[in-house]
N, C-alpha and C positions, 0 to 999 in steps of 0.2 A: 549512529545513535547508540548502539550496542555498548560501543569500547565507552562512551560518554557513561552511561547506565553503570557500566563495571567500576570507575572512576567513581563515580559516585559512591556506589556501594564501598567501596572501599573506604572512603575517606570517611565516610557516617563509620564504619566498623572501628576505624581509628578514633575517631572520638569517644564510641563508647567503650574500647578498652580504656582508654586512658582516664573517664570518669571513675568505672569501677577500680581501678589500679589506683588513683586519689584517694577512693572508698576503704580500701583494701589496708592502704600504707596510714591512714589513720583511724583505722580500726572501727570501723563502719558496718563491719560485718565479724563474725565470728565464727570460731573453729565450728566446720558442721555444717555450716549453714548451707541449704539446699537453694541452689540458683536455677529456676528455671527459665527454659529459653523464650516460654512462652509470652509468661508473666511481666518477663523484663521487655519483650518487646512491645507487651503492651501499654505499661507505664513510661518507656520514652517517647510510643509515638509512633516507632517505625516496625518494619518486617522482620521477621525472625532471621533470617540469613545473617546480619553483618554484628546481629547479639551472638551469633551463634560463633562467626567468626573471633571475635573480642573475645566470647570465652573460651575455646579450643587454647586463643594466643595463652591467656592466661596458666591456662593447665600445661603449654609448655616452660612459664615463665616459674613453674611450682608452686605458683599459688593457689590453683583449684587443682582438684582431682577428679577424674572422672572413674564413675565406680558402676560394675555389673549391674545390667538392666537401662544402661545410657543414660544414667543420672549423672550432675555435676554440683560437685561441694566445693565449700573453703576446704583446704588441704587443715590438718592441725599437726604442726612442726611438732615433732618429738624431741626430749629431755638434748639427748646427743647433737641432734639438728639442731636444735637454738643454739649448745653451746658453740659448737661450729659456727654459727653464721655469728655470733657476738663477740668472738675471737677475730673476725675478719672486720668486723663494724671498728673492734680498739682501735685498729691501725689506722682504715680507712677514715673514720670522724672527725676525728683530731686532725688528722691530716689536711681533711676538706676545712675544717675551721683556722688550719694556719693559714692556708691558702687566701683563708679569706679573709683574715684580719688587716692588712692593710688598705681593704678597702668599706672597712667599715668606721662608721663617724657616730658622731654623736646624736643624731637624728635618729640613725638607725640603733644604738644603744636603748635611746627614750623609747622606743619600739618593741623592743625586745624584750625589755625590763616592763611594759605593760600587757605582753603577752605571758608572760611567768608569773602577773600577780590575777592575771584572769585563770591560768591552771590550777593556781594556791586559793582562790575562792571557787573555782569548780570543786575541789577537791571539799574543799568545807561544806557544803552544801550539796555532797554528795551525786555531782553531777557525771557521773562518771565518764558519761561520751564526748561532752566538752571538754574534759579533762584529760583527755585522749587527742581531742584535734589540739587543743594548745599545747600539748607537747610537742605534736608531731610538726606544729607551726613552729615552734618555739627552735628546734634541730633544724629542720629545713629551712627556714631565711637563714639562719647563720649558712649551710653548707652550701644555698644556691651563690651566695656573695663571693664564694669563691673562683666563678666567674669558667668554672670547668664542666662543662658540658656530658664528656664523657662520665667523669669520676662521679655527677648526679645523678645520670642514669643509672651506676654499678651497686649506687646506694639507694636508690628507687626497685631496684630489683632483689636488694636486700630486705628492706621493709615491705614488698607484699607478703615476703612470706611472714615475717613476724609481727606485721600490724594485727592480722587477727587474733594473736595469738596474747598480745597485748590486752584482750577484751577478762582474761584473768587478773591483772595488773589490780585492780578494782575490784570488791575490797579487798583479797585473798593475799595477794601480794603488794601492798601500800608500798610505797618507795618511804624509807626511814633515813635518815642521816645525824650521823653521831654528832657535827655543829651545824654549817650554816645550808642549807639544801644548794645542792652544786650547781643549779642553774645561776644562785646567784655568786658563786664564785665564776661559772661562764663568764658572767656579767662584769664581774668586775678586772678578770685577766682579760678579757678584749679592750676593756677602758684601759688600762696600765699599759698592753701589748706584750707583754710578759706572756712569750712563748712557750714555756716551760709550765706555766700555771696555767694557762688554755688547754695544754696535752693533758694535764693531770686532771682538771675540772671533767674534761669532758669523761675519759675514760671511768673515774670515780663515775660522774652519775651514769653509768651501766654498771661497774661493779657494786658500788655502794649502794646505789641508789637501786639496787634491783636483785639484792639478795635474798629477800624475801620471795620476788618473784620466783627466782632459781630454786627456791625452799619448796614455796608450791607446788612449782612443774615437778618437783623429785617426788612429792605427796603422790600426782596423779600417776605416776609411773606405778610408784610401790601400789597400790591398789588396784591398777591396771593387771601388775603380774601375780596379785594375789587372788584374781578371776573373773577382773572387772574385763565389758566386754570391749576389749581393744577398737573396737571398730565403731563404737558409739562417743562420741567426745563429750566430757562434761561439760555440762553449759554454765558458764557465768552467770552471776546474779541477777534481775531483772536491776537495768538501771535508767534512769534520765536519756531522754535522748536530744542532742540539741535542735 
């Protein structure tokens, strides 16, 4: 009954990193944010043991931190750490999206393209946190399609750390593009197959589409080192939550 019980506990601990890790990668939570073991175990239901577990995972996953006095936060990626992990994303993304272009149709197109015009009305109506899951949906169907198991885990482990970090994205750093917003050029080099315009769409919307963002994170750095207290993160604007 013992090893049954351990079993158990286990597998409850695996569900609940992998809810908070959903939470995390579409920006559910934000830089800072205090996770207690308590609280979460009492809003799912279960003992504190396998929340406790799920978050340690996390904090080795670099998504949370644990800080003096045994407290546990979102981690908040610094200037240098984003660019770092968004340099690994160019390669990877586009990659995961060739992968997956031959097995994407036109079903799944009409899908897509109705998931990027629910981000372009979240985004109008100022919905900030839905506009967050629809992007995060919007990348991930296209990279799960690709049918690799691994290379979605390397990219899930990518986005816990910068999903929270996304909770700036809104309004501070709006995504701007100088013609047509690159999702729908996503959209339209998947319809064509045009492999060269898939790499480009995608890679544009992180650089283009997120220079504002990089504008911001360099704001809080410069204020950071002119005495702001390193160790307090700034909090995003109060917004919509879906």
């Amino acid at each position: 009954m013992a090893e049954l019980s351990e079993i158990q506990a286990t597998s409850l601990s695996s569900q609940i990193y992998l809810r908070l890790r959903q939470q995390l990668m579409s920006a559910r939570f934000q830089p800072g944010d205090r996770l207690k073991i308590r609280d979460l175990a009492q809003s799912l239901g279960t003992s504190e043991t396998p929340v406790r577990e799920a978050l340690f995972q996390l904090v080795k996953d670099g998504a949370l931190e644990m800080k003096p006095g045994y407290y546990i936060r979102v981690r908040r990626v610094n200037l240098k750490e984003y660019m770092e992990l968004r340099d690994i994303r160019l390669l990877m993304e586009p990659y995961a999206a060739l992968k997956a272009m031959p097995r994407i149709d036109a079903a799944f197109l009409k899908k897509l393209s109705a998931t990027h015009d629910k981000l372009v009305e979240a985004e109008r109506t100022k919905d900030y946190s839905a506009a967050l899951q629809h992007n995060y949906d919007f990348h991930f169907s296209v990279y799960r399609k690709s049918g690799m198991p691994h290379l979605i885990e390397i990219l899930e482990r990518l986005w816990i750390q910068v999903g929270p970090l996304l909770t700036y994205l809104y309004p501070h750093g709006h995504p701007t593009y100088r013609g047509l917003h690159q999702h729908v050029n996503v959209i339209s080099a998947l319809t064509a197959k045009d492999e060269k315009a898939v790499r480009e769409a995608f890679e544009q919307d992180l650089i283009e589409g997120g220079a504002n963002f990089v504008r911001y994170l360099t704001e809080i750095e410069g204020k950071e080192i002119g005495g702001q207290d390193k160790d307090e993160a700034p909090r995003p604007s109060k917004r919509k939550r879906a």
